[in-house]
DODREN-598009 format. One record per residue (C-alpha): residue in one letter; x, y, z. Coordinates in steps of 0.2 Angstrom, whole numbers. Example, Ala and Ser with C-alpha at 12.3 -4.5 7.8 and 13.67 -1.06 7.14 Angstrom:
<sites>
[site 'A'; [62; -22; 39]]
[site 'S'; [68; -5; 36]]
</sites>
This chain:
<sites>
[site 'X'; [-78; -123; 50]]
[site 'X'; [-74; -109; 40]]
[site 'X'; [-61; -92; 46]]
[site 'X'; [-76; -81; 46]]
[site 'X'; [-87; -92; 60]]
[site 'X'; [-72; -97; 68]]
[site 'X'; [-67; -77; 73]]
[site 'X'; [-87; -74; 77]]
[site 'X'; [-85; -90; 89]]
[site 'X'; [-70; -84; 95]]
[site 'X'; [-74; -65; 99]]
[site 'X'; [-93; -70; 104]]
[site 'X'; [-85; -82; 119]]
[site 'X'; [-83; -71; 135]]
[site 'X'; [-66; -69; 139]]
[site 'X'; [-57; -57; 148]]
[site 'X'; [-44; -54; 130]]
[site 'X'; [-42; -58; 114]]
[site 'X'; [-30; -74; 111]]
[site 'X'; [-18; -79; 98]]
[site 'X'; [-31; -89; 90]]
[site 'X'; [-42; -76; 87]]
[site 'X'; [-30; -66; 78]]
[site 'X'; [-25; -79; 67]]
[site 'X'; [-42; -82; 64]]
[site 'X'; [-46; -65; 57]]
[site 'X'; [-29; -64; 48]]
[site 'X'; [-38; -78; 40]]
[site 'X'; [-52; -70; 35]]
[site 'X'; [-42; -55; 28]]
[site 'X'; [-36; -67; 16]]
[site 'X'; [-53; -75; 12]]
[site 'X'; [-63; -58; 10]]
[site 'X'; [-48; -49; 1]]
[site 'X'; [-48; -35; 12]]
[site 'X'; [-34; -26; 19]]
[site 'X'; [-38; -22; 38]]
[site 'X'; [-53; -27; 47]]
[site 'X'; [-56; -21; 68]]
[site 'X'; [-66; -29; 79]]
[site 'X'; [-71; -22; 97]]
[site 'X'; [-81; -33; 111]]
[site 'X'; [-80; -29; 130]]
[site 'X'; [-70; -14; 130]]
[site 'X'; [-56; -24; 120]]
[site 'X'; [-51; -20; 101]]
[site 'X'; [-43; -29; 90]]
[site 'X'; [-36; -22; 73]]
[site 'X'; [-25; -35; 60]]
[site 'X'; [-20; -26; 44]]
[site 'X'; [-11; -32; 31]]
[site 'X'; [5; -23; 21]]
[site 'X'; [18; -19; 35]]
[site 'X'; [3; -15; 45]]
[site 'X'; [4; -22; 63]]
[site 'X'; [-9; -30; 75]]
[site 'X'; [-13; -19; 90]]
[site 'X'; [-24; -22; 106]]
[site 'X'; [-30; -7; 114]]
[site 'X'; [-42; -7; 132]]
[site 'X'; [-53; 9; 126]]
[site 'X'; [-69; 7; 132]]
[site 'X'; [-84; 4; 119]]
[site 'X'; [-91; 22; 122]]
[site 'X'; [-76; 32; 121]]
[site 'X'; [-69; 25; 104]]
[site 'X'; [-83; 30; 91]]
[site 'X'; [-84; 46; 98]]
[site 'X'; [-67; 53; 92]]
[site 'X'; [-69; 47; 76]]
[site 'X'; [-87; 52; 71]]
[site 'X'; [-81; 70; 77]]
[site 'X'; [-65; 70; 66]]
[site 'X'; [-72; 61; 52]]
[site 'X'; [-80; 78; 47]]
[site 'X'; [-67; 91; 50]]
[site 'X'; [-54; 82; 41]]
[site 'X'; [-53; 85; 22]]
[site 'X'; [-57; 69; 13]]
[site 'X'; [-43; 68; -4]]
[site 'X'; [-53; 60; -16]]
[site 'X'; [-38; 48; -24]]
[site 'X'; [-27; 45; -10]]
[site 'X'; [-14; 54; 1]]
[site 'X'; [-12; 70; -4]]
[site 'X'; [5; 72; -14]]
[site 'X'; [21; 73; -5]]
[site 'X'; [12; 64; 11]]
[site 'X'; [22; 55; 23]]
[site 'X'; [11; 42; 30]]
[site 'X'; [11; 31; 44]]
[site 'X'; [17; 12; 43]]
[site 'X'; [9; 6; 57]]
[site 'X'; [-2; 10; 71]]
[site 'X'; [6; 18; 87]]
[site 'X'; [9; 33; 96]]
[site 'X'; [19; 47; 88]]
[site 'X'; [33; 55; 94]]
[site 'X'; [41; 73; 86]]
[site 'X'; [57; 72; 95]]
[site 'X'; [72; 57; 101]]
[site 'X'; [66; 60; 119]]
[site 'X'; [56; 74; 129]]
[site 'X'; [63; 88; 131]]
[site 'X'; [74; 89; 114]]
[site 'X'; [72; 97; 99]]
[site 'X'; [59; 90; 86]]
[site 'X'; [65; 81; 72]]
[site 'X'; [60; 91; 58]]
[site 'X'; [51; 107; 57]]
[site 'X'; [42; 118; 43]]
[site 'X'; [51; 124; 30]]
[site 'X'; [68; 112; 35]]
[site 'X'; [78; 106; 20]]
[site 'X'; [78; 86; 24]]
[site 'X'; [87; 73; 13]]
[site 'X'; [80; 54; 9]]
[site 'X'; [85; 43; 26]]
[site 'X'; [82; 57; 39]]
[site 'X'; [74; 54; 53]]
[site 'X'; [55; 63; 53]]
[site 'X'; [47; 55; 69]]
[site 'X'; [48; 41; 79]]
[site 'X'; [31; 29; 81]]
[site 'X'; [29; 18; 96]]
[site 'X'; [19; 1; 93]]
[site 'X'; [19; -12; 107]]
[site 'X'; [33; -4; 117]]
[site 'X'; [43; -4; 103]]
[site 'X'; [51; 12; 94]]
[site 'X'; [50; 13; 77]]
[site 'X'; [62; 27; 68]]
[site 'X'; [49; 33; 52]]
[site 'X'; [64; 40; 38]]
[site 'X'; [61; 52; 25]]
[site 'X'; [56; 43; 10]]
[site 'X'; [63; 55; -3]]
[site 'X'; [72; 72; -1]]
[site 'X'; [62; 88; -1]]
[site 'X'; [57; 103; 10]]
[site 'X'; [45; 99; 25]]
[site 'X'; [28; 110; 20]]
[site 'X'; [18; 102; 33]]
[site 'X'; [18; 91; 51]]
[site 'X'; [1; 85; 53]]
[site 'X'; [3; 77; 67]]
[site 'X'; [6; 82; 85]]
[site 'X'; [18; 73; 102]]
[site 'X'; [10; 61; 109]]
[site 'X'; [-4; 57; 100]]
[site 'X'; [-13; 41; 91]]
[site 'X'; [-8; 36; 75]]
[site 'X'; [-17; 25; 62]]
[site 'X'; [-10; 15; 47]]
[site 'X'; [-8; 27; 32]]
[site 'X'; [-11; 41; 42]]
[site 'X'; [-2; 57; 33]]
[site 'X'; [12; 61; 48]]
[site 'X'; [18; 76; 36]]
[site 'X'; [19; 84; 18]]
[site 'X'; [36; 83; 8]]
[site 'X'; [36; 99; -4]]
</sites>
């Protein structure tokens, strides 16, 4: 049996999670198909295996509540047309963001800050773990597109390095 029927067999059973198996499964699939990321949702369940540093997350959002979001901000966000915009800081992994060390304490950078290649530019929690997100290069912060607390998704532009 081949990866592709193997995660449909997998993810078409009904059981209360996703297993191991199944992610495996689909990682193998990536492989097969080429492709680079591929989600799948079933019973308020989600599953997302990417590839390139990209991490394997579960999330419990119901069915109805996850397209919604991303229909209304598909529009409103400005599409580049070649990739991130230039000076982009982009997320490595899917999480939650965060702008400071803890709550309560100054952000890590702000507009307009002078920062040098290695600073700290947020941190992103995936799977209870806290990821530190350096500053690839040097350069003056122009732009923080994301807010405290929210969803990230890999590759996500987190700020603009002018």
């Amino acid at each position: 049996m081949n990866a592709k029927n193997d995660a449909k067999e997998r993810l078409s059973a009904n059981k209360p999670g996703i297993d191991a198996e199944a992610i495996r499964a689909l990682s193998d699939l990536l492989t097969e198909t080429g492709l680079t990321e591929i989600e799948v949702e079933q019973n308020g369940a989600r599953i997302r295996v990417a590839r390139a540093g990209a991490i394997a997350a579960l999330a419990g959002a119901p069915v109805a509540a996850a397209p919604a979001p991303a229909a209304a901000s598909a529009p409103a966000a400005p599409a580049p047309a070649a990739g991130p915009q230039a000076g982009a800081v982009t997320s490595p992994m899917v999480g939650t963001v965060y702008v400071a060390s803890e709550p309560g304490k100054p952000p890590f950078v702000s507009v307009g800050q002078q920062i040098k290649e290695g600073d700290t530019l947020f941190i992103v929690e995936a799977m209870k773990t806290m990821n530190p997100i350096p500053a690839p290069r040097g350069g003056t912060v122009k732009e923080i597109c994301v807010e405290n607390g929210t969803p990230v998704e890999f590759g996500q532009t987190l700020l603009i390095l002018g």
